[in-house]
C-alpha positions in Angstrom: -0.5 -8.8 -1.2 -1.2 -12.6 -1.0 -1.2 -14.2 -4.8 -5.0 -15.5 -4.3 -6.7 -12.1 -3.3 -4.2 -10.5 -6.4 -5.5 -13.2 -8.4 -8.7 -12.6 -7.2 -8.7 -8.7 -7.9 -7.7 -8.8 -11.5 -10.5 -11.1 -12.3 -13.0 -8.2 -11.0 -11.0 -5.6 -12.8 -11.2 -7.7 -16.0 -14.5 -8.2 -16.0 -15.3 -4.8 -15.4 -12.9 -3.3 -18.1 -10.3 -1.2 -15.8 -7.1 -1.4 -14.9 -5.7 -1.3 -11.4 -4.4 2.0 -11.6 -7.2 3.6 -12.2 -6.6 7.5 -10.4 -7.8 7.5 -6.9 -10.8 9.8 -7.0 -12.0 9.0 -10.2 -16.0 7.6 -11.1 -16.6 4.5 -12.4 -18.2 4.6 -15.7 -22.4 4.4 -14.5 -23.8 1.7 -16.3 -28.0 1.3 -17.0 -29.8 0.6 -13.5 -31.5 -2.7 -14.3 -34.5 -4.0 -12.5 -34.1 -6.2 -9.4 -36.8 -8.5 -10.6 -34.1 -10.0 -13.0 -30.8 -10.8 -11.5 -28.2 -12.8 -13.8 -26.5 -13.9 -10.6 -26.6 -14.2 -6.8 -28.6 -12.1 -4.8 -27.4 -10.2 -1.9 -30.2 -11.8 0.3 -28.4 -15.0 0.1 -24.9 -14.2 0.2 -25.4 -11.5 3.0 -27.1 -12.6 6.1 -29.5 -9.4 6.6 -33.8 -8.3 6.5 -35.4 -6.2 4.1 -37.2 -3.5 6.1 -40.0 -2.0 5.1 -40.3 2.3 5.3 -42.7 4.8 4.5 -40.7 5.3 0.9 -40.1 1.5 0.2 -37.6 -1.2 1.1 -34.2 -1.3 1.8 -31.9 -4.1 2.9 -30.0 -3.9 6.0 -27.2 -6.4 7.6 -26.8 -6.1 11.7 -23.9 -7.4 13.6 -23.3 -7.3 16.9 -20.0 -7.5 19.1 -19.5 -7.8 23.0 -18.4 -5.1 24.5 -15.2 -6.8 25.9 -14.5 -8.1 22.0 -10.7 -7.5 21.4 -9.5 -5.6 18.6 -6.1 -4.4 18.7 -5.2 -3.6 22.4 -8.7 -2.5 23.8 -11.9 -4.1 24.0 -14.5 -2.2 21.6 -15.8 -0.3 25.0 -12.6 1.2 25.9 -13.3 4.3 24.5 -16.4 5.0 26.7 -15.8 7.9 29.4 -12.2 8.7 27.9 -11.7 12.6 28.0 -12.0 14.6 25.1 -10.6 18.4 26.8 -7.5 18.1 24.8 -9.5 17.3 21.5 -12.1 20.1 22.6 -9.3 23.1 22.6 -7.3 21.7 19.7 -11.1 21.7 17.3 -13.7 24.2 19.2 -15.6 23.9 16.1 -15.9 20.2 16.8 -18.1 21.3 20.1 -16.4 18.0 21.5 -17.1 19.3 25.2 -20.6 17.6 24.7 -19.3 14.6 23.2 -20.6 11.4 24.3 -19.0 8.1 22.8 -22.0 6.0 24.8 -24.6 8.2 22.0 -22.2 8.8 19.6 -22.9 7.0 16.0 -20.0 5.5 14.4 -20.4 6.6 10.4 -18.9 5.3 7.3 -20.4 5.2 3.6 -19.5 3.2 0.7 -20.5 5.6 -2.8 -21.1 5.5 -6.1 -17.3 7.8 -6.5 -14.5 8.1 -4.6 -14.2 11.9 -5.4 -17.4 13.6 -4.6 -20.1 16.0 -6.4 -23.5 16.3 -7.1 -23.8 12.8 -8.3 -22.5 10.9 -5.8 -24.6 8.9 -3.6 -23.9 6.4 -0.7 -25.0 3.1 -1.5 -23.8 1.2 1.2 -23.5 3.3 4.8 -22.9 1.7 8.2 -23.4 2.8 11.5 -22.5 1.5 14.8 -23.5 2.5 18.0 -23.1 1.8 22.2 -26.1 -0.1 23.0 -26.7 -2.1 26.5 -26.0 -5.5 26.9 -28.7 -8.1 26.8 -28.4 -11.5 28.1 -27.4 -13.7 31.2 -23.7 -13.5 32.0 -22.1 -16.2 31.0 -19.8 -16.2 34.2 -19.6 -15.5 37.9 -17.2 -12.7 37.2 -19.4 -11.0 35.0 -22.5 -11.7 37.3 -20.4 -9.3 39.4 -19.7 -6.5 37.7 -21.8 -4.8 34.6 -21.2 -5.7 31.1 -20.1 -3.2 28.9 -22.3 -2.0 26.0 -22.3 -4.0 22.8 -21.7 -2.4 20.1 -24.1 -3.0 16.6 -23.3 -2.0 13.4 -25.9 -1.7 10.9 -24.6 -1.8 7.6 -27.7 -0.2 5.1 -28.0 -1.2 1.6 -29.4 0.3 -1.6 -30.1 -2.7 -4.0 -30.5 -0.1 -6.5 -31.1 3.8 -6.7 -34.6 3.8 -6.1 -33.7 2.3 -2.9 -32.4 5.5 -1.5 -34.8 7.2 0.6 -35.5 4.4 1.8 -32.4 4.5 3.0 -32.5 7.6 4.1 -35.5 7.2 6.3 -34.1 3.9 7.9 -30.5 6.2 9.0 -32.0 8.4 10.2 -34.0 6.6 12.4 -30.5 5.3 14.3 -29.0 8.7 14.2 -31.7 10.3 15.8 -31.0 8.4 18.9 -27.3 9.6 18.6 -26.3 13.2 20.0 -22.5 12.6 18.9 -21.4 11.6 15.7 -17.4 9.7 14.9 -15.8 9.5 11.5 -12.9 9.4 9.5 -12.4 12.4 7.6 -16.3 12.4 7.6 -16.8 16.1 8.3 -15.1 16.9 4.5 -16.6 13.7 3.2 -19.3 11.6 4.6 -21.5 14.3 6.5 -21.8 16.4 3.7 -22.2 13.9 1.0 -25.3 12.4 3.6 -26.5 16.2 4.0 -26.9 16.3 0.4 -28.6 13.7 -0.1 -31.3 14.0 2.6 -31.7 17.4 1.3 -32.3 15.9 -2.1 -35.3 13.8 -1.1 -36.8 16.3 1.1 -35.5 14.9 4.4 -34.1 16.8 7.5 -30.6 16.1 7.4 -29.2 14.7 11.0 -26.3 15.6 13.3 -25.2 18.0 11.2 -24.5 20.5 14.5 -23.7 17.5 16.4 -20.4 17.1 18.5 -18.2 15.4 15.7 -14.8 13.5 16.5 -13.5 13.5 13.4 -10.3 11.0 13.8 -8.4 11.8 10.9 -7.4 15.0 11.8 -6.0 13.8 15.7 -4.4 11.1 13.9 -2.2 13.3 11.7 -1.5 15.3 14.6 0.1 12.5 16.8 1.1 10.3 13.5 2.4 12.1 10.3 5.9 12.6 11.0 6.8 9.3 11.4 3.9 7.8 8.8 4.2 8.6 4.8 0.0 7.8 5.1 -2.5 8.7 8.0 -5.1 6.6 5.6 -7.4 4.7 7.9 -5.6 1.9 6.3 -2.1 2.4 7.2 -3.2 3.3 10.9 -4.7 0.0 11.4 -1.1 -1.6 9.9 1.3 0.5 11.7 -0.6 1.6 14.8 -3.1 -0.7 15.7 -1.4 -3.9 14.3 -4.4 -5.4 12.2 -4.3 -7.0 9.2 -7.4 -7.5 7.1 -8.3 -11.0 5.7 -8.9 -11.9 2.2 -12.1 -10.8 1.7 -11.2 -7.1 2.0 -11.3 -5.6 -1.4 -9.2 -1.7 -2.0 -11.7 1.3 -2.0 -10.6 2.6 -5.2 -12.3 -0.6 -6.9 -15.3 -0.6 -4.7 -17.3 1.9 -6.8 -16.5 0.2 -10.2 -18.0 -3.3 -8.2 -21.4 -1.7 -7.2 -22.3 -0.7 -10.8 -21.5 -4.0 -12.0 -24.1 -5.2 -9.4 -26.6 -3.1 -10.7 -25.9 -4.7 -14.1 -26.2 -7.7 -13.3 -27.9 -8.6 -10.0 -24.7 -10.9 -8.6 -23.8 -9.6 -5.3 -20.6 -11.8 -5.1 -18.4 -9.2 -5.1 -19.8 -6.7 -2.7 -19.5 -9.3 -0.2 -15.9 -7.7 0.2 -17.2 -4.4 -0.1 -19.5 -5.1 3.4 -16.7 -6.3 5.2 -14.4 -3.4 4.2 -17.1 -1.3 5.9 -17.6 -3.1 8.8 -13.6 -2.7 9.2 -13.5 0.7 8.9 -16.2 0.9 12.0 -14.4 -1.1 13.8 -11.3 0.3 13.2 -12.4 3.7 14.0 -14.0 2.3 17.5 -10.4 1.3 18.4 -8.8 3.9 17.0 -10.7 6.2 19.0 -9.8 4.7 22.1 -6.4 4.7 21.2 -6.0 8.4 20.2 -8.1 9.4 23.6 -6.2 7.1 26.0 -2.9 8.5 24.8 -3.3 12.1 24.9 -5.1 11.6 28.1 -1.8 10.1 29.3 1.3 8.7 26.9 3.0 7.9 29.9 0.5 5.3 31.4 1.0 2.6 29.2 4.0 1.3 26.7 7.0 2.9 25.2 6.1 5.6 23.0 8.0 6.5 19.9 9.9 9.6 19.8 8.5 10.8 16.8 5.3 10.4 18.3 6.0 12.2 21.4 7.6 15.1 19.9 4.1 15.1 18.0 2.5 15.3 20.9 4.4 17.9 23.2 3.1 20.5 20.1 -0.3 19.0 20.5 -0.6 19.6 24.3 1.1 23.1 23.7 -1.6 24.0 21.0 -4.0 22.7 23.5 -3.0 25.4 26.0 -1.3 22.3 28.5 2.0 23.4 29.0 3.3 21.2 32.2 2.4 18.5 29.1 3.6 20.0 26.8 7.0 20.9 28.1 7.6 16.9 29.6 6.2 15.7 25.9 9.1 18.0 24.8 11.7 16.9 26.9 10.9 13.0 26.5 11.6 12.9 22.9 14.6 15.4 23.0 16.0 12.6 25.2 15.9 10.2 22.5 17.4 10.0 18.7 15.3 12.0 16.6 16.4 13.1 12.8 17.6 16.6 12.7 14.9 18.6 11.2 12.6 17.1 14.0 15.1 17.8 16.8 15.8 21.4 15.6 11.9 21.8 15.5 11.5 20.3 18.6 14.1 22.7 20.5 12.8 25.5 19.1 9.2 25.0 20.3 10.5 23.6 23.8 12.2 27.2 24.2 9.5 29.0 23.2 7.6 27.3 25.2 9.4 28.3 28.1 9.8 31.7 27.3 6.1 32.2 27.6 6.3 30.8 30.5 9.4 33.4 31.4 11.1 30.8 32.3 14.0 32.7 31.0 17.2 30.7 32.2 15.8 27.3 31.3 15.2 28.5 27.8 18.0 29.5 27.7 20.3 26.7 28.6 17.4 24.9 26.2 18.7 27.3 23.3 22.5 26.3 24.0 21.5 22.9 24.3 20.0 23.2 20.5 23.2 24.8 19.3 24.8 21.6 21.0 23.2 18.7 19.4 21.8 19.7 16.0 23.7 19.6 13.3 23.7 23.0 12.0 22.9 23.2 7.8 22.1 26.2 5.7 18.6 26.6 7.2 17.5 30.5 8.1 15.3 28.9 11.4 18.9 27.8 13.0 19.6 31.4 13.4 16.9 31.2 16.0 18.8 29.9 19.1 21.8 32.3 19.1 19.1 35.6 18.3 17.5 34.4 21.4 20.6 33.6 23.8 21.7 37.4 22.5 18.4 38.6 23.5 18.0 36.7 26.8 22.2 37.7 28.0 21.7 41.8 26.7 18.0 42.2 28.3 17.4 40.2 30.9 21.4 38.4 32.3 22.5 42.3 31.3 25.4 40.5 30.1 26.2 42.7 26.9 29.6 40.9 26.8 27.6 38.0 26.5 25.2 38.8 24.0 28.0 40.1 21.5 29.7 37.1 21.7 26.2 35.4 20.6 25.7 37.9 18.4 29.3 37.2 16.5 28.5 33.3 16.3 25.5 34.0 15.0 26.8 35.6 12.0 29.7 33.6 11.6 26.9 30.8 10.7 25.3 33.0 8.6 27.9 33.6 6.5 28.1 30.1 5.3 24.7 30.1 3.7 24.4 30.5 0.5 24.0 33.9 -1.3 20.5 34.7 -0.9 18.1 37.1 0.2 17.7 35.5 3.2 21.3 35.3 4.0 21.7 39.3 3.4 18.4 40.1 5.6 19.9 37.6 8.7 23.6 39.0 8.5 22.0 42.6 8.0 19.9 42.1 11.4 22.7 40.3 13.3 25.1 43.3 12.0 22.6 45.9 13.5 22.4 43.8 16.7 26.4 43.9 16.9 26.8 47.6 16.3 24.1 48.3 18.9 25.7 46.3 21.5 29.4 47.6 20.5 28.0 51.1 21.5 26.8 50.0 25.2 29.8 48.1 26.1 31.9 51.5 24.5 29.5 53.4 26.9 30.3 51.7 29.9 33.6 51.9 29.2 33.8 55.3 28.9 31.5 55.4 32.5 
């Protein structure tokens, strides 16, 4: 972390009384709400460039910002993710109802609140929302005079100067979600929608896109990502997938809690100046994140290198999908590359099951002999799998029974090197049954 913005950091958490490793999860301690008339500091009016907006409950405060749709981020503009296809996404999470998704009227959502861990006392001080909205404006250039601009993209960023401000709040959301029929997130259908739900509920307002068509990027991400990342935080994605890197005025989530109650104490919005950027971040993170999770299970082929890791990932994703011609290439890819053994092992045993289904018998099984080949074998009960199989595949289907002993015998001359265990007897007592079973049909042809 750069020595200014640590500097920087310890100054807040000094002031506020807490120490940097405060448990992730935990609530700030909720000072007295004072009354905006008297600020001890700067306001956010000045230090935000935003409107007050005026509801049927009050006024809130809300900052909007608005970006091209050809704005950069990462390797996509903003409106690469409109018309991406979502069919491998809709059979992996049905109860996403992602086969009416729309990213053109879907809402962007991420909240800012008063704990990092949820409950009945939580609130969302601070929630943003972007959305697809049609250019406006003259082209700047003949080559755009040609062709349509994409949609910008606006993020409104609303903003409860204190807790009376909420419904407020409230009312003003919901005014952009209603013209949303989709809704995007991270982690937002365990966090963000429910904690809104609440909320709404509590002020006697109809809570919005609750049934909506919810892409949920968190759980895609860990899909594709988690064995080759130790985090799938939005965080860490941005670092190690998208290649960002935040500026200085990004402040860590755990402390943004602790900075909004020091507000309320004392009216100086100095701080949370951080706190709207790390917001705006996240939406904009989660825009190009969504294009790249879509454009690469729509086709990991099309564009750059992908890591093997990742592709192994993937072949299980397209098989859970019910896409096996991707599934079975996805499969293949990685197994063509170094992968550590538990991964490989993994991968060959899903690549031959896969094929199986499929009754692709012989390929399987070469697939099985190939596992047997290149992983190095360690006291693990799932490496019985590919000699079980090769016995099956060479006794019922090759009607090789010659064959399937001799499969049989390797596979319990692995098993006894395990370690004493119950496993180890329940393996050796199956394989033992297996041998015995196919001693008697070879002595029966024999005697023929």
């Amino acid at each position: 972390m750069n020595a200014d913005l640590q500097a920087q950091l310890d100054r807040i958490a000094d002031r506020l009384g807490i120490s940097r490793g405060m448990t992730p999860g935990a609530t700030a301690p909720r000072p007295p709400v004072r009354p905006l008339a008297t600020p001890t500091g700067r306001s956010i009016e000045i230090l935000i460039p935003g409107q007050e907006i005026e509801t049927p409950h009050g006024p809130c405060f809300v900052r909007e910002v608005v970006y091209p749709g050809s704005t950069l981020r990462s390797r996509y503009a903003l409106a690469a993710c409109l018309g991406q296809p979502l069919d491998t996404l809709a059979a992996l999470y049905p109860e996403a109802n992602l086969d009416n998704f729309d990213f053109a009227r879907a809402a962007f959502l991420d909240t800012e609140t008063s704990g990092l861990g949820g409950g009945a006392g939580t609130y969302a001080f601070m929630i943003g929302v972007g959305v697809f909205e049609p250019s406006s404006g003259p082209p700047v250039s003949q080559e755009e005079a040609s062709a349509p601009a994409p949609p910008a993209f606006k993020v409104r960023q609303f903003f409860m100067r204190s807790e009376r401000e909420e419904r407020a709040v409230l009312h003003a959301l919901a005014g952009v979600l209603d013209a949303a029929t989709s809704l995007v997130s991270f982690n937002g259908r365990a966090f963000d929608l429910p904690l809104l739900t609440n909320r709404f509920i509590m002020h006697r307002q109809t809570p919005r896109l609750t049934t909506a068509p919810h892409l949920d990027l968190l759980h895609p991400a860990r899909r594709v990502w988690r064995q080759r990342l130790p985090s799938c935080a939005l965080s860490s994605l941005e670092t190690q997938i998208l290649g960002l890197r935040r500026d200085q005025a990004d402040v860590p989530g755990w402390l943004i809690p602790s900075l909004y109650f020091q507000y309320l104490q004392t009216g100086d919005a100095q701080d949370l100046v951080g706190v709207f950027y790390h917001n705006l971040e996240d939406i904009l993170s989660m825009v190009t994140l969504a294009a790249t999770l879509t454009r690469l299970l729509a086709d990991p082929w099309a564009g750059e290198t992908i890591h093997a890791l990742d592709m192994a990932a993937l072949g299980y994703t397209y098989d859970q999908a019910g896409r096996p011609a991707e599934a079975e290439r996805a499969y293949r890819d990685a197994l063509s590359h170094p992968l550590p053994d538990d991964v490989r092992l993994q991968t060959y045993s899903r690549l031959g099951q896969l094929l199986k289904r499929l009754q692709r018998l012989s390929e399987a099984a070469e697939t099985w002999q190939d596992w047997i080949t290149h992983v190095t074998r360690s006291a693990n009960v799932k490496d019985l799998e590919p000699y079980v199989e090769l016995a099956k595949y060479h006794e019922w289907h090759a009607n090789d029974c010659t064959a399937a002993l001799m499969w049989t015998r390797w596979g319990e001359h692995e098993v006894e090197a395990w370690p004493r265990s119950p496993a180890r007897r329940e393996a050796l007592a199956g394989l033992q049954h297996r041998h015995e079973r196919l001693q008697r049909k070879l002595q029966g042809k024999e005697g023929a």
